[in-house]
N, C-alpha and C positions, 0 to 999 in steps of 0.2 A: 438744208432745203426742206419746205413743206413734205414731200413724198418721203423721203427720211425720215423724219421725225415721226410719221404716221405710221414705216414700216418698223421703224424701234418698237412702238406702242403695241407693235401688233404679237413682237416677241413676250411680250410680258405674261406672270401668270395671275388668272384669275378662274372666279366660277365662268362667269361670261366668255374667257378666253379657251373657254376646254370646253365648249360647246360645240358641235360639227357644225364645221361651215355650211354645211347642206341647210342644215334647222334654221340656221341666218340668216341663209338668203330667200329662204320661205319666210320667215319672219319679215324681213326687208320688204319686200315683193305686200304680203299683206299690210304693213302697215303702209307703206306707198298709195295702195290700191283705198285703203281705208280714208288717208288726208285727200286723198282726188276728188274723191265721191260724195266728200262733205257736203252738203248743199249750201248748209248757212254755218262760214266757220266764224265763230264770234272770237274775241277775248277770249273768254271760257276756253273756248277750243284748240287756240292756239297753246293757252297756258298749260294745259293740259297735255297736250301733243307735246311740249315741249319736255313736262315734266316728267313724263316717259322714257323719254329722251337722256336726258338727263340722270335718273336715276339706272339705266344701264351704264354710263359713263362714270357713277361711282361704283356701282357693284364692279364693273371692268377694270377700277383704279387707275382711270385714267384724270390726267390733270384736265380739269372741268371746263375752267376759264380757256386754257386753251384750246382746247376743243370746241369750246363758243367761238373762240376766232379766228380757227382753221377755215372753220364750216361760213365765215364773211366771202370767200372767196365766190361764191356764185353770185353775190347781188350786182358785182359790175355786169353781169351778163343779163339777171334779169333784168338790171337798170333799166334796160334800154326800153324794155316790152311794159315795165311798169311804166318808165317814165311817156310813152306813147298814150297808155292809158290815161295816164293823170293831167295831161293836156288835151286828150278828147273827154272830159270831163266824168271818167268812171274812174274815181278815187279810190272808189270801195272796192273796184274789181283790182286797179293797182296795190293797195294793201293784201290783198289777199294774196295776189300773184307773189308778191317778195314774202308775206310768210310762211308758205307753202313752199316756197322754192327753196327758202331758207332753212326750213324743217326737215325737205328731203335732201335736200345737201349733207347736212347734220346727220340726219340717220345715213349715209352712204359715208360717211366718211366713219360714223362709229361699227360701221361692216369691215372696213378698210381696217381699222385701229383694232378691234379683235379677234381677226384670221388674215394668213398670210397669204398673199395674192394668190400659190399654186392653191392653196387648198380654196379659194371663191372660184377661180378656175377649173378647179376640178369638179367643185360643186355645178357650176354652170353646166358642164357636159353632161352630169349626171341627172341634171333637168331637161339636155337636149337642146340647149344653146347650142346655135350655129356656131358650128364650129368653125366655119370661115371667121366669125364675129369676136370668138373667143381666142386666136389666134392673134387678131390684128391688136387687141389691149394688150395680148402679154406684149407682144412687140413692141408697144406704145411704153408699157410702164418699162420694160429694159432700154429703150431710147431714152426716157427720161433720163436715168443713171448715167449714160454715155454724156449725154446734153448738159446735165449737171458738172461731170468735170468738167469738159469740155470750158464750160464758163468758167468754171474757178481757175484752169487754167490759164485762161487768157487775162482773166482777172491780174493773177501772181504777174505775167508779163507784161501788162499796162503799168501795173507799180515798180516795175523793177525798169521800167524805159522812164522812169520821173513820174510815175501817178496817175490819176484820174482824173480829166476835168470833171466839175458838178456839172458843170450844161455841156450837151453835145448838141450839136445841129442834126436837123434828120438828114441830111444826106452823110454823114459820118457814124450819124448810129444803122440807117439802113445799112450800112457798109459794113460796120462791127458784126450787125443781125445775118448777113449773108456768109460772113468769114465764120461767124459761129456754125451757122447750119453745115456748109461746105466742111469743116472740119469732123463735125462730128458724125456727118454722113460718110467721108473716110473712114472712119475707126469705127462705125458700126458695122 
């Protein structure tokens, strides 16, 4: 699973990964605040931004390409607010919207990939994050775990009853989707 793979990353040693998570998510927080504020992000800016990016993710030793393709996971979401844009005719604000989006993805996932969630959690308190706020993601990243077997579980028991079909109809995958939640809200 994506969250997996990202908490492996996060064990690893590096310069970057023996930095206090404190200094990271200041760094985080400023470069965020810095691609916001852009006025005019050109090429240049994005290449840039990127390459920033990028050059923490070798210094971190983390595998690079995939880290480019972790961090694909936000554009279905911005899809939607890009794709609104580029049908009312503001392309340029659409472009911007998915490189920006996809830049901060990128950086929050390479926070993710070198500090382990208590210590960004801890760093958050230490900044004075609501702590109601910071509560409910530990919860959220420990439900994923549960959610993760959870499916592989059921996975193991659909192949061992004869398989998967490739197409499921939505009232048979809502039904899977409800039986997964229902189970793993038991064992949470």
């Amino acid at each position: 699973m994506h969250y997996a793979t990202v908490a492996a990353w996060s064990r690893r040693l590096s310069y970057i990964h023996s930095i206090d998570a404190r200094a990271k998510l200041l760094l985080l927080v400023a470069y965020l605040i810095a691609l916001a504020t852009l006025h005019t992000f050109t090429l240049s800016a994005f290449v840039s931004s990127f390459a920033v990016l990028m050059v923490v993710g070798f210094l971190a030793k983390l595998p690079v390409l995939r880290l480019i393709q972790r961090a694909l996971v936000v554009l279905p979401f911005l899809g939607t607010f890009g794709l609104v844009l580029w049908l009312s005719g503001q392309i340029e604000r659409a472009v911007v919207l998915l490189s920006k989006g996809y830049l901060s993805g990128l950086a929050v996932i390479l926070l993710v990939s070198t500090s382990s969630l208590p210590s960004i959690l801890h760093a958050a308190r230490f900044f004075k994050m609501p702590e109601l706020l910071v509560e409910i993601i530990h919860i959220l990243y420990r439900y994923l775990f549960v959610l993760s077997d959870q499916v592989q579980r059921s996975r193991i028991a659909a192949q061992s009853r004869g398989g998967l079909r490739r197409t499921v109809g939505f009232t048979a995958a809502s039904g899977l989707i409800a039986v997964l939640f229902s189970r793993s809200y038991e064992r949470a």
